[in-house]
C-alpha positions as CSV (number, residue, x, y, z in Angstrom):
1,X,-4.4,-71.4,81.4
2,X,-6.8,-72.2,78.4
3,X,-9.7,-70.5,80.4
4,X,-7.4,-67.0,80.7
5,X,-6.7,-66.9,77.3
6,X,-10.5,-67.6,76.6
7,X,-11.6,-64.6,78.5
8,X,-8.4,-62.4,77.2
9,X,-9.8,-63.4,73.5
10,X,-13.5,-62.5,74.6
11,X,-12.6,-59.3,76.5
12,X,-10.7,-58.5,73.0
13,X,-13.8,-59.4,71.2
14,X,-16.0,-56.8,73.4
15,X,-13.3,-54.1,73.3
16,X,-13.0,-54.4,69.6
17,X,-17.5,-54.3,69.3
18,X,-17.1,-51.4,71.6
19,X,-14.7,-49.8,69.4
20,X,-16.9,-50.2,66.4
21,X,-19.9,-48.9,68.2
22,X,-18.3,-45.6,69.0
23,X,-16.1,-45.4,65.9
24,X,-19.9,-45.4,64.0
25,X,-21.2,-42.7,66.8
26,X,-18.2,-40.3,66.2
27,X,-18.6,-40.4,62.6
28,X,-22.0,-39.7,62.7
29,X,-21.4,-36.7,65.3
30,X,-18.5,-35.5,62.9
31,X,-20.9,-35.4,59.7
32,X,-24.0,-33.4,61.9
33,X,-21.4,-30.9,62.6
34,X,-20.4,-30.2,59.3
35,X,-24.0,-30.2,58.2
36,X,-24.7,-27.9,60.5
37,X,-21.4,-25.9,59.8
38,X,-22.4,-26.1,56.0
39,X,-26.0,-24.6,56.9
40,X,-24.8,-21.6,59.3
41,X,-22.3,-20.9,56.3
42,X,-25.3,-20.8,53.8
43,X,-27.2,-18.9,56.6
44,X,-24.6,-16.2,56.9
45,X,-24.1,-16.2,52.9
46,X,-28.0,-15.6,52.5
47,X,-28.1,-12.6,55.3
48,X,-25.1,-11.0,53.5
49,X,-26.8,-11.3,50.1
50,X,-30.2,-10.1,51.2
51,X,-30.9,-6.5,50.0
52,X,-33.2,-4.0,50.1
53,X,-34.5,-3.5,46.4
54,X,-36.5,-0.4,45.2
55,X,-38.2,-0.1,42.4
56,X,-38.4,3.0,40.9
57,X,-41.6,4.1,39.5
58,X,-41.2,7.3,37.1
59,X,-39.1,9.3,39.3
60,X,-42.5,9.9,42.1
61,X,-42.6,7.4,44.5
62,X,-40.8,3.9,45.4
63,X,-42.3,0.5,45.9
64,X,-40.0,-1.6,48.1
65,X,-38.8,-5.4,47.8
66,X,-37.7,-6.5,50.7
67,X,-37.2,-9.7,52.8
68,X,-39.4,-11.2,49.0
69,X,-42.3,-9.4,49.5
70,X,-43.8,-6.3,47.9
71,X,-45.3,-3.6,48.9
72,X,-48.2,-1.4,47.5
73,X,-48.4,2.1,47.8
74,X,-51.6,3.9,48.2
75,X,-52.0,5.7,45.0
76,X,-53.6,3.5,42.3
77,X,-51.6,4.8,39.4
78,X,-48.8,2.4,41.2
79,X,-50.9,-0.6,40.7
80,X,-49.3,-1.0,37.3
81,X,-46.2,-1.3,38.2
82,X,-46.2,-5.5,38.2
83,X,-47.1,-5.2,34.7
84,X,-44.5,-2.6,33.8
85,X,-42.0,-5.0,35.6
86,X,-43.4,-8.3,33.4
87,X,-42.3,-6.2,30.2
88,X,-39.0,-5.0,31.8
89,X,-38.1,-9.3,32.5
90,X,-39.1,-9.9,29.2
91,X,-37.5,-7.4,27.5
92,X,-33.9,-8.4,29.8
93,X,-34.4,-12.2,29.7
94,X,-34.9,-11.6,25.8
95,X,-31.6,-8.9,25.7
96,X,-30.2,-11.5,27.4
97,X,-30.7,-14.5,24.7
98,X,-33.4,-16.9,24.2
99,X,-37.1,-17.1,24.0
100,X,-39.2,-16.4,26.8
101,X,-41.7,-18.8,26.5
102,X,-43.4,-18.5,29.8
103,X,-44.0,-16.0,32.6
104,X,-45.6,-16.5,35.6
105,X,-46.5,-14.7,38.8
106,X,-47.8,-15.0,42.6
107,X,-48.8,-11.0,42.8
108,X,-52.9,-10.3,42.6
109,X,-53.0,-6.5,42.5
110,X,-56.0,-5.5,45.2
111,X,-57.7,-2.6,46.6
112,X,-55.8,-2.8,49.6
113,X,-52.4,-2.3,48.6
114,X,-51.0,-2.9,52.0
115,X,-50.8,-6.3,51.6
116,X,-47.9,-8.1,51.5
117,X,-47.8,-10.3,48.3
118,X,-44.6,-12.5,47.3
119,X,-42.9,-11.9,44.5
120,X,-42.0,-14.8,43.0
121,X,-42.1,-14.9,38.9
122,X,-41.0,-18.2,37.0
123,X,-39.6,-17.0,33.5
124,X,-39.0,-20.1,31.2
125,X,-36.4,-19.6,28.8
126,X,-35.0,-21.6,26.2
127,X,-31.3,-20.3,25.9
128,X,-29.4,-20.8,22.6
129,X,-26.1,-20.9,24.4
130,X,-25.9,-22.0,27.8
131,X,-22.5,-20.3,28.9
132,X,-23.1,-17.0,27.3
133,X,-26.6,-16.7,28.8
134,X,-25.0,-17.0,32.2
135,X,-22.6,-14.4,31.6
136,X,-25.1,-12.7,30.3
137,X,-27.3,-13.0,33.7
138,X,-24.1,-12.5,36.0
139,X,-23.7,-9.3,33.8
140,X,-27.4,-8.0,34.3
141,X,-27.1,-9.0,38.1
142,X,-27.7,-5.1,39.5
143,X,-30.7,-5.1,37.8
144,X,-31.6,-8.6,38.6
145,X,-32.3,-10.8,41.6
146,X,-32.4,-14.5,41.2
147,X,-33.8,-16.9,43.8
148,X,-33.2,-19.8,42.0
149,X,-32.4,-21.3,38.4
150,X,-33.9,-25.0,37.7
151,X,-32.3,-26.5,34.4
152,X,-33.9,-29.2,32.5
153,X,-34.2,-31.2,29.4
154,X,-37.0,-30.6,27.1
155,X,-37.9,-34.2,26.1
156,X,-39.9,-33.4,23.0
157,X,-37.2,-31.1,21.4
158,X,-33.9,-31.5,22.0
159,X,-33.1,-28.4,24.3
160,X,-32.7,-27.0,27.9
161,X,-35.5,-25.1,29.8
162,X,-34.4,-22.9,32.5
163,X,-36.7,-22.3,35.1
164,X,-36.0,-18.8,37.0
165,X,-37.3,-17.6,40.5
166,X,-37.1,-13.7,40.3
167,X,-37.7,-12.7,43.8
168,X,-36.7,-8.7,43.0
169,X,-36.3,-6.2,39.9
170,X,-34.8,-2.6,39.7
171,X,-36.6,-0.5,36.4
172,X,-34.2,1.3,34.8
């Protein structure tokens, strides 16, 4: 009798192990597939965001942001336009509240202006208030098109630098 309740306890043992084992498996499989639920859901949000941007250059001819990319046109007098659309951030991030204290860009203007160049600018700002300068963005967000906004603390002076991806722009 001792050796049936011996293998009853093991075969518990084994069926308790195997338990375990899958319990670990199904949770695993259960947080892939909200992962990959989470990512379709950021996928679908980006593809509903993503817009076709034009810049208008003096009421001639457009230069068109799409998909983060720029494109020239072939008339040279359009090869200012990156620097017309500097000022313009400035001028908004400044509107906007704080000091712009850097502004940086990935476009080299060419002679071949059918090149695709990204358009990626990092403005630095130093907001004096945090909340209004978001409502402040969210407000200006026809004009604007952020990518991304990195926040962190200034160590030497007590302060918070925003970092800000600008992927698109509309002149006004």
């Amino acid at each position: 009798m001792s050796k049936y309740y011996l293998y009853l306890l093991l075969a518990f043992f084994i069926f308790l192990n195997g338990v375990n084992y899958f319990d670990v498996e199904i949770r695993k499989t259960i947080k892939q597939q909200e992962l990959l639920k989470y990512k379709l859901q950021k996928q679908a949000l980006y593809e509903a965001n993503k817009k076709e941007v034009k810049l208008l250059i003096s009421n001639q001819e457009k230069v068109f942001v799409k998909n983060r990319k720029l494109f020239f046109a072939k008339n040279k007098k359009e090869t200012i336009i990156f620097s017309e659309l500097q000022e313009q951030i400035q001028k908004l991030m400044k509107k906007i509240g704080g000091k712009v204290t850097r502004l940086n860009s990935g476009i080299v203007v060419e002679k071949e202006f059918y090149k695709k160049y990204p358009i990626s600018l990092n403005v630095e700002v130093v907001p004096e208030d945090l909340d209004d300068f978001f409502e402040k963005i969210r407000a200006n967000n026809k004009y604007l098109f952020i990518d991304s906004i990195h926040i962190s603390k200034d160590m030497k002076k007590n302060m918070l630098r925003l970092n800000i991806t600008i992927i698109g722009y509309q002149l006004i």
